[in-house]
N, CA, C and O of each residue as an XYZ file, in Angstrom:
564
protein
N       0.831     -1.192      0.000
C       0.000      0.000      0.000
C       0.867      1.244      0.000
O       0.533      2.251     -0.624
N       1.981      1.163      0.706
C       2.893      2.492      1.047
C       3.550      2.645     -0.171
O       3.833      3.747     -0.642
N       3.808      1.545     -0.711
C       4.470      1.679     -2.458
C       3.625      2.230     -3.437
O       4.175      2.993     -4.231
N       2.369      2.020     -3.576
C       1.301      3.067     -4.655
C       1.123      3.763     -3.819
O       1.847      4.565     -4.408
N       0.790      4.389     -2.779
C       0.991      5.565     -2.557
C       2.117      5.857     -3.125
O       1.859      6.701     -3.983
N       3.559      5.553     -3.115
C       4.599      6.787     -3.082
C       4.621      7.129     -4.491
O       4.721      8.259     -4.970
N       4.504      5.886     -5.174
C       4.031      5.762     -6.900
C       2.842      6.536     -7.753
O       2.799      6.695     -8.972
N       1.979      6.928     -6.849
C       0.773      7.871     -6.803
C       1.753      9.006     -6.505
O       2.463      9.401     -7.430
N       1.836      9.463     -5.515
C       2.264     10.549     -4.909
C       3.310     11.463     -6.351
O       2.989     12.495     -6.941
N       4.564     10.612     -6.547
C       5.621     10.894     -7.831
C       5.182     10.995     -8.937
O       5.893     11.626     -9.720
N       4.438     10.680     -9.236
C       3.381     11.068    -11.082
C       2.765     11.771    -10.614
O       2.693     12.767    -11.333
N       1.899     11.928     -9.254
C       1.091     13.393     -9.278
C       2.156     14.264     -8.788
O       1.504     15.254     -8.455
N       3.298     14.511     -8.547
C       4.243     15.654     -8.361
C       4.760     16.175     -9.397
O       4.744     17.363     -9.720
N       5.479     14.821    -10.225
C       6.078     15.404    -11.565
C       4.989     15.921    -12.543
O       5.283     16.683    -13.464
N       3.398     15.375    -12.262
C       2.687     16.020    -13.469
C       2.095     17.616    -12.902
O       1.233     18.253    -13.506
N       2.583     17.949    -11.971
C       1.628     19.174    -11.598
C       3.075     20.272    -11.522
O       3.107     21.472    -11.246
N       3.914     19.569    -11.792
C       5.215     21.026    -11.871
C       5.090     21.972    -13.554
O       5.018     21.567    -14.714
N       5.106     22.998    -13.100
C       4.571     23.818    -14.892
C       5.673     23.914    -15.041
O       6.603     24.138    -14.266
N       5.595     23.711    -16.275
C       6.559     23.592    -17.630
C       6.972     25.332    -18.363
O       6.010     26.089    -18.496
N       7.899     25.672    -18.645
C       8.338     26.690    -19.442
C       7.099     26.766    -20.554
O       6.554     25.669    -20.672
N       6.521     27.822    -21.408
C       5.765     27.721    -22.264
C       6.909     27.668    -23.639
O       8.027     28.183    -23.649
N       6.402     27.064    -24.504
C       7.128     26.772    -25.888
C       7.240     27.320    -26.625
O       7.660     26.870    -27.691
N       6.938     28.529    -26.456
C       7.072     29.919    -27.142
C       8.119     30.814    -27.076
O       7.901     31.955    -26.669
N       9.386     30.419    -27.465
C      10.540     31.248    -27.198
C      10.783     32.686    -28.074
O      11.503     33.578    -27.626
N      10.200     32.773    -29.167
C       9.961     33.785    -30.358
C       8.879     34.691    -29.217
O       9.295     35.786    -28.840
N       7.947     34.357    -28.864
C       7.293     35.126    -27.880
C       7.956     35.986    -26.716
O       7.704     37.169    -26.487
N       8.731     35.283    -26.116
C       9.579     35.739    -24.464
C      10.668     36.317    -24.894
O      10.986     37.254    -24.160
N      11.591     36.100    -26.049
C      12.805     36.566    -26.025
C      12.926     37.859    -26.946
O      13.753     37.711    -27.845
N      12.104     39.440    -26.914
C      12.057     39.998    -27.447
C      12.372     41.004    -26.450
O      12.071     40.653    -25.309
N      12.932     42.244    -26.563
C      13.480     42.668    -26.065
C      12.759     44.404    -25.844
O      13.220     45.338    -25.188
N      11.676     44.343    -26.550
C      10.325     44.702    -26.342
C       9.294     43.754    -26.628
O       9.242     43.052    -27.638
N       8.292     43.776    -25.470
C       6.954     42.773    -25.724
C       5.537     43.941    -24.997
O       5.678     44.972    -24.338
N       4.729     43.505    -25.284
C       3.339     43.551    -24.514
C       2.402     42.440    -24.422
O       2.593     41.270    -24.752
N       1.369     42.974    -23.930
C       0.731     41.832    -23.184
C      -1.064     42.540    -23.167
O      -1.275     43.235    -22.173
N      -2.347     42.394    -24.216
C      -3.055     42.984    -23.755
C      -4.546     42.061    -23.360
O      -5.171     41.208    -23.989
N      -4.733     42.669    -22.074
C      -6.034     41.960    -21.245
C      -7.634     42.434    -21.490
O      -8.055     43.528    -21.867
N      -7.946     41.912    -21.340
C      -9.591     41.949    -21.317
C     -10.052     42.132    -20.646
O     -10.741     41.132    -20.448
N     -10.388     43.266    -19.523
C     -10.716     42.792    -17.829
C     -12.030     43.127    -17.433
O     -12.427     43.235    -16.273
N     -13.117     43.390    -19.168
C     -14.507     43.498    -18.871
C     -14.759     42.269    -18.881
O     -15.889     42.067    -18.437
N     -14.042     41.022    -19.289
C     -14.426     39.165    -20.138
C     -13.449     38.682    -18.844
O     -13.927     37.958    -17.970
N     -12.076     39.127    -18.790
C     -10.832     38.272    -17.611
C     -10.193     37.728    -18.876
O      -9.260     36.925    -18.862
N     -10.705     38.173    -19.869
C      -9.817     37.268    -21.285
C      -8.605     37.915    -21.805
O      -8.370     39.120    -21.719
N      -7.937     37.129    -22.288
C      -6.862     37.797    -23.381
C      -7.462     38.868    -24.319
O      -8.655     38.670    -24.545
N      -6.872     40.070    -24.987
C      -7.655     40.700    -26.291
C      -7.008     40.547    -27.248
O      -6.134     41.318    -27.643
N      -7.452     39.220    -27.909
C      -7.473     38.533    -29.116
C      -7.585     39.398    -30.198
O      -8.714     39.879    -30.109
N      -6.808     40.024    -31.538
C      -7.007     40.484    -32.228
C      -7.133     42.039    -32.287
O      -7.628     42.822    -33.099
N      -6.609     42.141    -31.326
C      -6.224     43.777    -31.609
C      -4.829     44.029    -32.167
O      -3.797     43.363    -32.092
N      -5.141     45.324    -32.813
C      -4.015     45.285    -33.720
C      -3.650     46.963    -32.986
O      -4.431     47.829    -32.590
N      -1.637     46.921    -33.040
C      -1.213     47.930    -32.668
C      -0.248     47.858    -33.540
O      -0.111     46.973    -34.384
N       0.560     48.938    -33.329
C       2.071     49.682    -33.610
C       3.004     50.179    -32.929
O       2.597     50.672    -31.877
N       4.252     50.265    -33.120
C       5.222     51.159    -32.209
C       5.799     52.059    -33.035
O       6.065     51.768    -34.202
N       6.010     53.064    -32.588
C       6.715     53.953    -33.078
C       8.095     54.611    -32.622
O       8.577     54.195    -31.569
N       8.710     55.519    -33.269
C      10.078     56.074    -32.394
C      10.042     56.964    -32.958
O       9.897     57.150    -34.166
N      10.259     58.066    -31.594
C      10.362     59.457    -31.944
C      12.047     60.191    -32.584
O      13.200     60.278    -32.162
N      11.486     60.484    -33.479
C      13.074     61.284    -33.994
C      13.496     62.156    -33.551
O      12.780     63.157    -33.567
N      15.051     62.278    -32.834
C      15.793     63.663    -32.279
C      16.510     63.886    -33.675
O      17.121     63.161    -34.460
N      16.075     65.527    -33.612
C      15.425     66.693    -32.308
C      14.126     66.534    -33.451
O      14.227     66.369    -34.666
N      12.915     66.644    -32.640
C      11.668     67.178    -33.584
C      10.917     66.228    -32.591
O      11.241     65.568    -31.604
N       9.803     66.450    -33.278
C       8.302     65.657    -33.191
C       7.739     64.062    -34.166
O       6.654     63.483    -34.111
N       8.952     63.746    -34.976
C       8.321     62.889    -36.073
C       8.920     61.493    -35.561
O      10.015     60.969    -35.353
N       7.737     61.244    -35.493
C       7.712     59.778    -35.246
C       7.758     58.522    -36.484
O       7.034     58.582    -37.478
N       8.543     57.617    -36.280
C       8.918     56.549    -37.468
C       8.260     54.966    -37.066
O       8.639     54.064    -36.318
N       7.390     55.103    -37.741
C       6.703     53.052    -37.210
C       7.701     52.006    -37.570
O       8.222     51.576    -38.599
N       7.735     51.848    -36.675
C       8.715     50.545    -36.314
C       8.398     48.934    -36.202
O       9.209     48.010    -36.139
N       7.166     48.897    -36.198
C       5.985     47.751    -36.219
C       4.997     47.465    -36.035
O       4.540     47.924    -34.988
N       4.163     46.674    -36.770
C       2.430     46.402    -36.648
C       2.707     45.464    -36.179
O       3.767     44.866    -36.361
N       1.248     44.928    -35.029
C       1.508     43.851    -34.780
C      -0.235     43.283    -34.234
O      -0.779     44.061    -33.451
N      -0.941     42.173    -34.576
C      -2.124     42.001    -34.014
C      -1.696     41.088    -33.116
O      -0.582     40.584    -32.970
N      -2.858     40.912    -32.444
C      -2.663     39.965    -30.685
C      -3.061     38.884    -30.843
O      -4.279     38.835    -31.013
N      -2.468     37.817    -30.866
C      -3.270     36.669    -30.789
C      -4.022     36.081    -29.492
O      -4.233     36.834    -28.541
N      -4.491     34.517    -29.452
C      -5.583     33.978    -29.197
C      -4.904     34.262    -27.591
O      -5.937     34.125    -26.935
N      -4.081     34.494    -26.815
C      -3.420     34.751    -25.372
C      -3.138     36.416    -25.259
O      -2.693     36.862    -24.201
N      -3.441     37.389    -26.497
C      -3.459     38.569    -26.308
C      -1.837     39.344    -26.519
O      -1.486     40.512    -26.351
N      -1.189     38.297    -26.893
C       0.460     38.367    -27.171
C       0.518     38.777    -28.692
O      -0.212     38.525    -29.650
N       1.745     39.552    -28.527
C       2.893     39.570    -30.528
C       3.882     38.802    -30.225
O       4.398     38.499    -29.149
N       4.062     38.557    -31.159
C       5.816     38.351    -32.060
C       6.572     39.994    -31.290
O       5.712     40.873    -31.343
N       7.778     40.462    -30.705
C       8.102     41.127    -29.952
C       8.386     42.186    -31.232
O       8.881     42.131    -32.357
N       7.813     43.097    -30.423
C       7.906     44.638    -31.125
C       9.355     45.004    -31.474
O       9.583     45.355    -32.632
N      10.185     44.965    -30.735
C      11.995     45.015    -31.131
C      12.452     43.845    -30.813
O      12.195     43.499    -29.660
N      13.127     43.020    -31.540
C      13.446     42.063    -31.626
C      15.244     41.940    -30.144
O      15.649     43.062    -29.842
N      15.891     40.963    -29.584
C      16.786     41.391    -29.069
C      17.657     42.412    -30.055
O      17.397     42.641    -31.235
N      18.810     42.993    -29.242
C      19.855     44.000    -29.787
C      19.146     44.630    -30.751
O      19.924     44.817    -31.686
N      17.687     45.207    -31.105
C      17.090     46.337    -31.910
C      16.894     47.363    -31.297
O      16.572     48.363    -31.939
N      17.030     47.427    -29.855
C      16.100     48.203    -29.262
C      17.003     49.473    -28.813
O      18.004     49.118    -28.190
N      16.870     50.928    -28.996
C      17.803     51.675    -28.609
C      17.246     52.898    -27.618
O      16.101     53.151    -27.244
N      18.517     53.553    -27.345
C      17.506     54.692    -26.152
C      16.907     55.498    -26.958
O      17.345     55.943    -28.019
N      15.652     55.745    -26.341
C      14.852     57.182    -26.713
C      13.811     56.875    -26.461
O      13.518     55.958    -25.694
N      12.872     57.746    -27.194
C      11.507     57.825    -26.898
C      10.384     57.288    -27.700
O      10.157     57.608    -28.867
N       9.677     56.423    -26.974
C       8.520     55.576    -28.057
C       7.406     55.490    -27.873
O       7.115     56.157    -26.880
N       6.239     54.826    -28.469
C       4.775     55.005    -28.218
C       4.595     53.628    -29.003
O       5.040     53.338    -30.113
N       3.849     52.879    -28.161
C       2.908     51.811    -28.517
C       1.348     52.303    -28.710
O       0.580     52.598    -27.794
N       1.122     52.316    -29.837
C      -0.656     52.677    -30.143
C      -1.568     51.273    -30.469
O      -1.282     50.378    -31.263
N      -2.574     51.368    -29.725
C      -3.488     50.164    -29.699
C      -4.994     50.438    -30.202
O      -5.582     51.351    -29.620
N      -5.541     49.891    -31.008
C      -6.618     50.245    -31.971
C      -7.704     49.909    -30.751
O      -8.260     48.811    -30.743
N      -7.919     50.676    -29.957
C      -9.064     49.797    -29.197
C     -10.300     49.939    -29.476
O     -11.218     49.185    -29.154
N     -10.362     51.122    -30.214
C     -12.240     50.937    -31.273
C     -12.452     49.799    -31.879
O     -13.458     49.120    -31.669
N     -11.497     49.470    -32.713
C     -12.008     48.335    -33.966
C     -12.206     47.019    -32.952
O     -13.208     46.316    -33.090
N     -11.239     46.726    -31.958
C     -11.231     45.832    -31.231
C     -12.990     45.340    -30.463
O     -13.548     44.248    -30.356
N     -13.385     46.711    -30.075
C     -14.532     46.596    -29.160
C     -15.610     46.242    -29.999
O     -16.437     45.341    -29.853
N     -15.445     47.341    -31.182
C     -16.583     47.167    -32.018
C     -16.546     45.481    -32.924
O     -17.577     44.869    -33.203
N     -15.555     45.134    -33.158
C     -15.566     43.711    -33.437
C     -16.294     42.454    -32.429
O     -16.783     41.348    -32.663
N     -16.008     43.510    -30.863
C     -17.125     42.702    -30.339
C     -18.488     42.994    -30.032
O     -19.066     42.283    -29.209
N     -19.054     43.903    -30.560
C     -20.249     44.486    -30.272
C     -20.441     45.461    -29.723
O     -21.554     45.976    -29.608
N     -19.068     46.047    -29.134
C     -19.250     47.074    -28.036
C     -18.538     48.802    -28.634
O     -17.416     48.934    -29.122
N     -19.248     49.599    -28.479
C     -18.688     51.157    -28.354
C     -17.702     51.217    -27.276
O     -17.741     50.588    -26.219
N     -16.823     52.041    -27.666
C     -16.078     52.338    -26.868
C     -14.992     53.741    -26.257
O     -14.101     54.271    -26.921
N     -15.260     53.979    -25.311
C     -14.916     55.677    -25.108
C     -13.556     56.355    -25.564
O     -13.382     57.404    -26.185
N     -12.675     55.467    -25.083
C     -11.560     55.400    -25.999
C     -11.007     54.970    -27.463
O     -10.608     53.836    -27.729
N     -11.039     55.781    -28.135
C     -11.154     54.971    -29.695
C      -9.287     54.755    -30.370
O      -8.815     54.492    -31.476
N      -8.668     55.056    -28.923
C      -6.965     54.162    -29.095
C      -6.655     54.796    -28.008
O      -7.029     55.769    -27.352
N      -5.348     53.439    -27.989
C      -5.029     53.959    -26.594
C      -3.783     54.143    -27.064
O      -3.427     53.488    -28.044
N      -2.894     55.073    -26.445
C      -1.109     55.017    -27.080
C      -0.348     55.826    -25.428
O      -0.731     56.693    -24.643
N       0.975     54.866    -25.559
C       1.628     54.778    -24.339
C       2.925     55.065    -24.703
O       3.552     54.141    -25.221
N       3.495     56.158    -24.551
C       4.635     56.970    -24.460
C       5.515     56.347    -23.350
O       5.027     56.206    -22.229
N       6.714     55.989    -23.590
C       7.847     55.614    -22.705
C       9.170     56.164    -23.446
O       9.369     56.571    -24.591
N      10.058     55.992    -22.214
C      11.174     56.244    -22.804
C      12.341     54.729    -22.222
O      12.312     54.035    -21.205
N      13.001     54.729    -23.103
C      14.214     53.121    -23.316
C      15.194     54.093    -22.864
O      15.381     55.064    -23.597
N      16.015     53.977    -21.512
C      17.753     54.528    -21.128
C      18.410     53.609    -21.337
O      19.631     53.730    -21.432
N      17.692     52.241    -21.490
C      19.026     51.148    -21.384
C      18.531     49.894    -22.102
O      17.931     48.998    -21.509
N      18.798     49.875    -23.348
C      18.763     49.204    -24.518
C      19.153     47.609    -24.179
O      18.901     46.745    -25.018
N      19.602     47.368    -23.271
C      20.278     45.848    -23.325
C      18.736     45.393    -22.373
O      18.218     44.299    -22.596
N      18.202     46.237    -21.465
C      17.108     45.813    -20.589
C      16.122     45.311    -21.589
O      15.819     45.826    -22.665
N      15.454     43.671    -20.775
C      14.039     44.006    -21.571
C      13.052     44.186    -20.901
O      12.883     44.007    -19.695
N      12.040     44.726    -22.053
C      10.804     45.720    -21.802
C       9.800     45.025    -21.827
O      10.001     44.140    -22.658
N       8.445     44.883    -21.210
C       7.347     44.664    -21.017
C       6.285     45.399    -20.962
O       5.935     45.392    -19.781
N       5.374     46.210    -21.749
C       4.417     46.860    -21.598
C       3.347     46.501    -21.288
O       2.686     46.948    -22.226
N       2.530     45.914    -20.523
C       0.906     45.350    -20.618
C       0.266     46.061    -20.723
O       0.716     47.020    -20.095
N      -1.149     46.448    -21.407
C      -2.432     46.724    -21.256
C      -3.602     46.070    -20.846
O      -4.071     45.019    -21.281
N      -4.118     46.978    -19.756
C      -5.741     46.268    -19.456
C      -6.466     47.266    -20.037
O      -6.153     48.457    -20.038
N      -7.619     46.686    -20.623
C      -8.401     47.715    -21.174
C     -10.116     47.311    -20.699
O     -10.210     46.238    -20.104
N     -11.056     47.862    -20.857
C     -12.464     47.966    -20.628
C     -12.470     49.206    -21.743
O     -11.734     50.026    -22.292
N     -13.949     48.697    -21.662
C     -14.695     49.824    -22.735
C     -14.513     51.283    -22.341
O     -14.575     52.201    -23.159
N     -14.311     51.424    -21.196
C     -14.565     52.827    -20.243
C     -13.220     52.854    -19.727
O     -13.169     53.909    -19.095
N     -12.035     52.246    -19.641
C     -10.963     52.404    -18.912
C      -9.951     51.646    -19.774
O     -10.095     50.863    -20.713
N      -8.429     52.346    -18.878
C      -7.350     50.868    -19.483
C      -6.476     51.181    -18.251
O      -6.764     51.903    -17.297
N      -5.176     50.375    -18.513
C      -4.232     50.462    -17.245
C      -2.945     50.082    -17.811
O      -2.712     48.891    -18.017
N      -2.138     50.931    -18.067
C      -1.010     50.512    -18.191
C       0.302     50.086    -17.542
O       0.628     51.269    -17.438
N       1.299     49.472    -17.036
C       2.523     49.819    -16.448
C       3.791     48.712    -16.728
O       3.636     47.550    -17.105
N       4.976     49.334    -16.464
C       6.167     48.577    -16.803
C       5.885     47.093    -16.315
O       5.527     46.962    -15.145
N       6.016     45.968    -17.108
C       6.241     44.775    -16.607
C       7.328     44.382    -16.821
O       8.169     45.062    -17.409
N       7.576     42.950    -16.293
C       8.835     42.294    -16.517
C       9.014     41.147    -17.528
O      10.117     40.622    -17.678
C-alpha cells in the first residue's frame, strides 16, 4: 500500500510542476506587450497595434511595427533582441475596432503609451488592461 501511494504521490508531483511555455519567439524579445480583457478576464485577441520612435530633435515619429494579438493577447516582440535603442517611443493600440468587433462602443477609440528606453540591453514589457470605459497601463517584466 505504502508503495502506490509513493508511486501515486511521484506522477502526481512530476505532473503538476509547470513547464516553461514553448514559445521562445514570444519571451525573447526585447520589447513585448501583453493585452487583457478585464470586462471578459480574457486575453484581447485580435487587436491590432504599432510602435513607433520618436526622432531627435523634432516631433516625427517613425513606425517601427504592426503587430495584431493573438488567441493569449500576445505579438511576435515589437523590437526584436539587440534592436532596441535609447529614446523615446509610443505603442498605439486600436481599441475601437477591437470593441466594435465585439459588439461594443467604446470611449476610448486608441489607446497610445509613451515611454522612454535609457538602457537598450534591458528588456521591456508593456501590458495593457483595457475595458470599454478604462485601461491600465505599467512597466512589466
Amino acid at each position: 500500500s505504502s508503495t502506490a501511494s509513493s508511486a501515486s504521490t511521484a506522477q502526481c508531483c512530476s505532473l503538476s510542476v509547470p513547464q516553461a511555455p514553448d514559445k521562445p519567439e514570444m519571451l525573447s524579445g526585447s520589447l513585448t506587450t501583453h493585452v487583457l480583457n478585464t470586462a471578459t478576464g480574457l486575453p484581447a485577441a485580435g487587436l491590432a497595434l504599432r510602435l513607433t520612435q520618436l526622432g531627435e530633435p523634432g516631433e516625427q515619429w517613425t513606425e517601427l511595427a504592426q503587430r495584431w494579438t493573438d488567441a493569449d493577447g500576445r505579438c511576435l516582440p515589437l523590437l526584436p533582441p539587440g534592436q532596441a535603442e535609447a529614446g523615446t517611443y509610443k505603442l498605439r493600440f486600436e481599441t475601437a475596432a477591437y470593441w466594435k468587433s465585439l459588439g461594443y462602443s467604446s470611449f476610448y477609440p486608441f489607446v497610445e503609451v509613451v515611454f522612454t528606453i535609457t538602457d537598450p540591453a534591458q528588456k521591456l514589457h508593456v501590458p495593457l488592461l483595457i475595458s470599454p470605459y478604462s485601461y491600465t497601463t505599467y512597466r512589466g517584466s
